[in-house]
C-alpha positions as CSV (number, residue, x, y, z in Angstrom):
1,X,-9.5,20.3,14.4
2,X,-11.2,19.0,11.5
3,X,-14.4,18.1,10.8
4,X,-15.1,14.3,10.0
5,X,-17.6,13.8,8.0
6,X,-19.4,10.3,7.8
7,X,-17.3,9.6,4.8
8,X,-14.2,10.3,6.6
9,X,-15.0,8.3,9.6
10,X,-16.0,5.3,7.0
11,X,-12.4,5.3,5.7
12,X,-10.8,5.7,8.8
13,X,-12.5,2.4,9.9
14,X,-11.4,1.0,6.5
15,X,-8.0,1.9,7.1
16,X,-8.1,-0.3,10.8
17,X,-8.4,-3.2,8.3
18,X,-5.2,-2.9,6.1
19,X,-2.5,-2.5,8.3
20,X,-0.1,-5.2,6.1
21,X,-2.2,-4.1,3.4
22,X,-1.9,-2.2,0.0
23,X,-5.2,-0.9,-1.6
24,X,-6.7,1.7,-4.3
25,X,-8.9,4.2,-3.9
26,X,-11.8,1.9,-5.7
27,X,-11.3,-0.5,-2.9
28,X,-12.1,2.2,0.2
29,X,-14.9,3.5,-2.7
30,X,-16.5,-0.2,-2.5
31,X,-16.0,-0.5,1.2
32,X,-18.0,2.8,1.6
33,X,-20.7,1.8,-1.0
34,X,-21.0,-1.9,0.8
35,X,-21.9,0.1,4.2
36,X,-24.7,1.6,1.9
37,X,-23.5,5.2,2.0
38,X,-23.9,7.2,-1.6
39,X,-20.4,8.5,-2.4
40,X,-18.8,10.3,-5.6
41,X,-15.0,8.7,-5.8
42,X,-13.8,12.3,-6.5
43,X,-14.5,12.5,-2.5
44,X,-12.9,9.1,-1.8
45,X,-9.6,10.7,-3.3
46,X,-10.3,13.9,-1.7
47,X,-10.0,12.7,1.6
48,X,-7.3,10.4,0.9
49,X,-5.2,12.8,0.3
50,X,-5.5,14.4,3.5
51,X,-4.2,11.0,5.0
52,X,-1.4,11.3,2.5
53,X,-0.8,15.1,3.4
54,X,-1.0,13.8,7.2
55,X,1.4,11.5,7.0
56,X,-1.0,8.4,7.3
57,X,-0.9,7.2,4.2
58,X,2.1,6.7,1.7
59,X,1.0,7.1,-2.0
60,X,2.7,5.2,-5.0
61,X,2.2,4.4,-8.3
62,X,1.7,0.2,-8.9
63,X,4.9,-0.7,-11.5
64,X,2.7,-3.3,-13.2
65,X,-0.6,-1.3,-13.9
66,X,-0.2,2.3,-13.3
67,X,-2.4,3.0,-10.6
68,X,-2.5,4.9,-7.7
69,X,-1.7,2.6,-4.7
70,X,-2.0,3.7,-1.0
71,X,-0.4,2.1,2.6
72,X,-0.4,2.9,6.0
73,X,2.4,4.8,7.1
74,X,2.9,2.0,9.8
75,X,5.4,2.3,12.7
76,X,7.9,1.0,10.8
77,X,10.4,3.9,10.5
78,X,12.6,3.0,8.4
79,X,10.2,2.2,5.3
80,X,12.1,3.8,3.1
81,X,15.3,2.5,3.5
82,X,13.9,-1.0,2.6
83,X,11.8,-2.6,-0.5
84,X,8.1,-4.1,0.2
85,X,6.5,-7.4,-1.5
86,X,3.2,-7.4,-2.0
87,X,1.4,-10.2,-3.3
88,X,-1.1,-9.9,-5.7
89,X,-3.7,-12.2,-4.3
90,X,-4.5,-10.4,-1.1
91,X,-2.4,-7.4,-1.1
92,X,-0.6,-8.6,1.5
93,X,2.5,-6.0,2.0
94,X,6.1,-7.8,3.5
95,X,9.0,-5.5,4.7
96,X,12.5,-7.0,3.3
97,X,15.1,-7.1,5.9
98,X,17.9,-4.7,6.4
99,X,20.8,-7.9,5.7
100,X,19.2,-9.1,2.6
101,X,18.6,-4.9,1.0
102,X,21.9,-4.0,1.6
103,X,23.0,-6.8,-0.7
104,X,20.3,-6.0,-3.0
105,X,21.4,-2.3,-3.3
106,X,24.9,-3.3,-3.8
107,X,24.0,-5.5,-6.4
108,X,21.6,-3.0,-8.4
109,X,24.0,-0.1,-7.9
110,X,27.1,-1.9,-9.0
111,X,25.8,-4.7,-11.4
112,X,22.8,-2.3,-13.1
113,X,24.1,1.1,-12.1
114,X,20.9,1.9,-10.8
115,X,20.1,3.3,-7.6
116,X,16.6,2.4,-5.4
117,X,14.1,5.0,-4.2
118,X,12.5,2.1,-1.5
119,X,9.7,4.7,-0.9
120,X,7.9,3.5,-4.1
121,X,9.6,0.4,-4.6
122,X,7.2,-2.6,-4.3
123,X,8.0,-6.2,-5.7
124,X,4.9,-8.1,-6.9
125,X,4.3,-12.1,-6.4
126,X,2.4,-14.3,-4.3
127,X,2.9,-15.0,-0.5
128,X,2.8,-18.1,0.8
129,X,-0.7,-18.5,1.8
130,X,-2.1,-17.6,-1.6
131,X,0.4,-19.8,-3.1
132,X,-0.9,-22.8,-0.8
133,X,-4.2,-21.9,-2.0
134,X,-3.4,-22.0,-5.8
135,X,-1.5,-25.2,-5.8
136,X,-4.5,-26.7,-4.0
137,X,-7.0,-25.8,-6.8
């Protein structure tokens, strides 16, 4: 059984709050710093990996910036056999149905000859409560 520390426990409570959520390692490092605990980030990715070595957490790199993005390894078992939009607002993650990604694969593998790894695939945009929001500004 391992040991959890105080840092450990603080992320597991983060991680309670992003269950449709995407984040960074920066964003469970400001989490930890706003519950006024002193913390090196080389320990915020430390454990995080043992989430991602667990099986807890999938790790992927963001298309449009390059950065290491985390999720929940949710109960939704078939993650990889589907894309994810996540909008850039609130990080809000959305699971694309199985009817509409079987005609997207068909059209990327016979249009583009390309072929989707879903694991890492994420679309970026807006959802429709942050897009509400912006149009009322």
């Amino acid at each position: 059984m391992r040991y959890k520390t105080k840092t450990f426990q603080l992320i597991e409570n983060y991680l309670k709050t992003c269950c449709d959520k995407c984040f960074r390692a920066h964003d469970v490092y400001d989490y930890i710093v706003t519950n006024e605990m002193k913390v090196n980030i080389s320990t915020v990715y430390r454990n995080l990996e043992q989430f991602v070595d667990a099986g807890q957490l999938i790790k992927y790199k963001s298309g449009n910036n390059d950065v290491w993005m985390y999720r929940l390894n949710q109960q939704f078992s078939q993650c990889h056999e589907h894309l994810h939009l996540q909008c850039k607002e609130c990080g809000k993650i959305i699971h694309i149905k199985k009817e509409s990604m079987d005609s997207i694969i068909t059209m990327l593998e016979k249009d583009y000859k390309f072929f989707l790894d879903c694991d890492i695939s994420t679309i970026g945009g807006l959802c429709k409560t942050c897009m509400m929001k912006k149009e009322l500004k």
